[in-house]
C-alpha positions as CSV (number, residue, x, y, z in Angstrom):
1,X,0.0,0.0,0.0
2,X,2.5,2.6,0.7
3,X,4.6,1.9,-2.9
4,X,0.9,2.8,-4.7
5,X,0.6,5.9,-2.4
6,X,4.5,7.1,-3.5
7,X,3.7,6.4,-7.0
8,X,4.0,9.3,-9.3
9,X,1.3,8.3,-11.8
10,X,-1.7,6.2,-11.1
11,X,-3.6,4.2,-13.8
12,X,-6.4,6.2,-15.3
13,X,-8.4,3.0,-15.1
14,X,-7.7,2.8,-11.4
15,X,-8.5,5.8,-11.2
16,X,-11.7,6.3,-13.0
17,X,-13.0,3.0,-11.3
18,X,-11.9,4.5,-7.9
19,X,-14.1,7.7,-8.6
20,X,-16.8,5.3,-9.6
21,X,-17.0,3.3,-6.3
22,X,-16.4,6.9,-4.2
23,X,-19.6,8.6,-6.0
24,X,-21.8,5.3,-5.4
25,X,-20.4,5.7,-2.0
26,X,-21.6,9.4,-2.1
27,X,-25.1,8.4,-2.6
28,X,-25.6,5.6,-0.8
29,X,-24.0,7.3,2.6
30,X,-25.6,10.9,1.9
31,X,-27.4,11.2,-0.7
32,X,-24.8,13.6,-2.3
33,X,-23.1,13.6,-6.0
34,X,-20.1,14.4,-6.5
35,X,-20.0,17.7,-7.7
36,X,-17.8,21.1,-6.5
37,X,-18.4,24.2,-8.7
38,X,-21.3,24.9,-6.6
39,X,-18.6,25.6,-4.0
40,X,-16.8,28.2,-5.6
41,X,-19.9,30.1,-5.7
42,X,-20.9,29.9,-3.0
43,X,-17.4,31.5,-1.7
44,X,-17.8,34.2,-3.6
45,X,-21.0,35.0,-2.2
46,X,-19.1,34.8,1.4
47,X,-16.3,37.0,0.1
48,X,-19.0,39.3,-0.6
49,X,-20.5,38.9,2.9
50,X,-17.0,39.8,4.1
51,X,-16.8,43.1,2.7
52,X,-19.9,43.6,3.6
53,X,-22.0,42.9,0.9
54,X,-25.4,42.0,1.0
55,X,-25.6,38.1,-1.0
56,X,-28.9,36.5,0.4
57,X,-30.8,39.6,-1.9
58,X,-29.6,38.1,-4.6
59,X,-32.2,35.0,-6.3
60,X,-28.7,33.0,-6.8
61,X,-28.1,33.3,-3.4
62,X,-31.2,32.5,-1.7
63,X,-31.5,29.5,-3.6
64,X,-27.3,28.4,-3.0
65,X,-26.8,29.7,0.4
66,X,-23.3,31.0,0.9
67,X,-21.4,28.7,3.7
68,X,-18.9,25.9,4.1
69,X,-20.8,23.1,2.9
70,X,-19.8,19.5,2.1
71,X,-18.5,20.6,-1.5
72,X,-16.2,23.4,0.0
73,X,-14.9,20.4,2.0
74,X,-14.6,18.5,-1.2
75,X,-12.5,21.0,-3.3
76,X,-10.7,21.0,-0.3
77,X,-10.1,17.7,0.2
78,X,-9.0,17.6,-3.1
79,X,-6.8,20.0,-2.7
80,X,-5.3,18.4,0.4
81,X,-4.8,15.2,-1.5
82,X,-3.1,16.2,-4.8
83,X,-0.5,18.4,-2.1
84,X,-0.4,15.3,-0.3
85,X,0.2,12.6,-2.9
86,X,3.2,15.3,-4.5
87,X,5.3,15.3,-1.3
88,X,4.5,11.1,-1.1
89,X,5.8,11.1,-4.6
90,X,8.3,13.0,-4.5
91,X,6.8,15.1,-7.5
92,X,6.2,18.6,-4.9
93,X,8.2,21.4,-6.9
94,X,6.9,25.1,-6.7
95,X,6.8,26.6,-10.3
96,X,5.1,29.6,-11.4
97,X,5.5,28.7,-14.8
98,X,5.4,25.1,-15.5
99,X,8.0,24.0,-18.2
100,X,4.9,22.7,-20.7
101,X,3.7,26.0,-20.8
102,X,6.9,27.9,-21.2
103,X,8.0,25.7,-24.1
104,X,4.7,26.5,-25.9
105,X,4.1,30.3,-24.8
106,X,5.9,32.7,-22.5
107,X,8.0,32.2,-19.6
108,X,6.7,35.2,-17.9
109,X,4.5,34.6,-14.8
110,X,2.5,37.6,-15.3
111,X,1.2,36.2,-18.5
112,X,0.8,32.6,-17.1
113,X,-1.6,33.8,-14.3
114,X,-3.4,36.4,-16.6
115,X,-3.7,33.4,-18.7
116,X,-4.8,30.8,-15.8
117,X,-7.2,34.3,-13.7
118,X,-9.3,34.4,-17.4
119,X,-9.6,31.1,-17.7
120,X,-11.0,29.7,-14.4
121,X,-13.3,33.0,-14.6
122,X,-14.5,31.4,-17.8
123,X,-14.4,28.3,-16.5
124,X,-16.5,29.4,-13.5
125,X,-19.5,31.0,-15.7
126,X,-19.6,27.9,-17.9
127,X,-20.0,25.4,-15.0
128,X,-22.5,27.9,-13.8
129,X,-24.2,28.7,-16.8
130,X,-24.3,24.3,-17.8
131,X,-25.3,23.3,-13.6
132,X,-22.7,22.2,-12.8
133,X,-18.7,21.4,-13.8
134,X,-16.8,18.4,-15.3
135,X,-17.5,16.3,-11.9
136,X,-20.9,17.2,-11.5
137,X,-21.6,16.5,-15.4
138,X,-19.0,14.1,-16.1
139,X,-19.5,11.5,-12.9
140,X,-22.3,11.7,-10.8
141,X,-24.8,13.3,-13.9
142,X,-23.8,10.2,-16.3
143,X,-24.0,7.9,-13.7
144,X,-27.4,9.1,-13.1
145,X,-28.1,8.8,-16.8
146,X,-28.8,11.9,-17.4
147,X,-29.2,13.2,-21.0
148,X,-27.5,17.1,-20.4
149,X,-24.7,15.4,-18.4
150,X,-24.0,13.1,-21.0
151,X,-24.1,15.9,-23.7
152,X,-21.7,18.0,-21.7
153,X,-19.5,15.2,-21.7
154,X,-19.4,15.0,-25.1
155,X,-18.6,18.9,-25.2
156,X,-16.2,18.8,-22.3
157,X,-14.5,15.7,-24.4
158,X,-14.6,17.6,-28.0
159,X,-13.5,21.0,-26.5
160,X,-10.6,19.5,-24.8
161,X,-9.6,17.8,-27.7
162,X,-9.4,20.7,-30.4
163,X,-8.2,23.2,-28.0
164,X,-5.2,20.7,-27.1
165,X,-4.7,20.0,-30.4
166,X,-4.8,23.8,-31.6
167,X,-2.6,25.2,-28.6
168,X,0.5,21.6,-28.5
169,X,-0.5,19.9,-31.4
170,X,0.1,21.6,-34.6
171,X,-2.7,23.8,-34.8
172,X,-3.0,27.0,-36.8
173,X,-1.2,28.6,-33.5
C-alpha cells in the first residue's frame, strides 16, 4: 500500500474505477453527487458577505446559500490530496511557470496567471451557466443517466480535444 501511495502516476483506469466506487459511496451514505463548482460560488457569495456585501438579496443566493458546505470540504479535500500525494511522490516542486507552458508560450509569470485568472473565470461561468462542472456533469450526472450530463461530456471531451490539439498539437497557433 505505501509503494501505490509514493507512485507518481496512477492508472487512469484505477483511477476512473476508484471515482466510480467513491460517487456510489456518495449516494448511498448521503445522498450527495459528486460535484464542487457549486462551491466556488458559494465562496464568492461569502467573500461578498466579508466586505460587507449584502448576497442573500440576490435569487442566486437565496437559492445556494453561501457557507462551508460538504463541497467546500470536497475542493478541499481535493486540494489536500493532490498536495499530499506530490510530497508522497516526491513530485512537490513550486513553479510559477510550469516548463509545458513555457516551451509552448511565455516564460513570464505575469502572463501565465493572466492566462490561468481568465480562464477559471471562464471556467466558473460555464459550470454555472451548464449546472454544474466536469464532476458534476462528467461522474455523478452520467452515472445518473442523465441526458445534459452526457451531452456535456461530449462537449467537455470535443472541447478538450481541439483546443489541445490547436494550442500543443500543430494547430494554426
Amino acid at each position: 500500500m505505501a509503494d501505490l501511495l509514493r507512485m507518481a502516476a496512477w492508472s487512469p483506469y484505477a483511477a476512473g474505477a476508484g471515482i466510480g466506487v467513491l460517487s456510489w459511496l456518495a449516494f448511498l451514505l448521503s445522498d450527495r453527487p459528486l460535484a464542487c463548482s457549486t462551491s466556488f460560488a458559494r465562496t464568492g457569495g461569502m467573500m461578498e458577505r466579508l466586505f460587507g456585501g449584502k448576497p442573500g438579496e440576490r435569487e442566486y443566493f437565496r437559492k445556494f446559500t453561501p457557507e462551508i458546505d460538504w463541497q467546500w470540504m470536497l475542493v478541499a479535500g481535493v486540494f489536500t490530496g493532490a498536495l499530499l500525494s506530490s510530497f508522497l511522490s516526491g513530485e512537490f516542486r513550486l513553479s510559477s511557470v510550469p516548463a509545458l507552458w513555457a516551451d509552448a508560450f511565455s516564460k513570464s509569470w505575469l502572463t501565465r496567471y493572466a492566462v490561468s485568472f481568465a480562464g477559471g473565470l471562464l471556467l466558473g461561468l460555464g459550470s454555472r451557466w451548464a449546472g454544474g462542472c466536469t464532476s458534476g456533469h462528467g461522474i455523478s450526472g452520467t452515472l445518473q443517466l442523465t441526458l445534459s450530463s452526457w451531452l456535456a461530456v461530449v462537449v467537455f471531451f470535443a472541447s478538450g480535444i481541439f483546443f489541445a490539439w490547436l494550442l500543443y498539437g500543430g494547430g494554426p497557433c
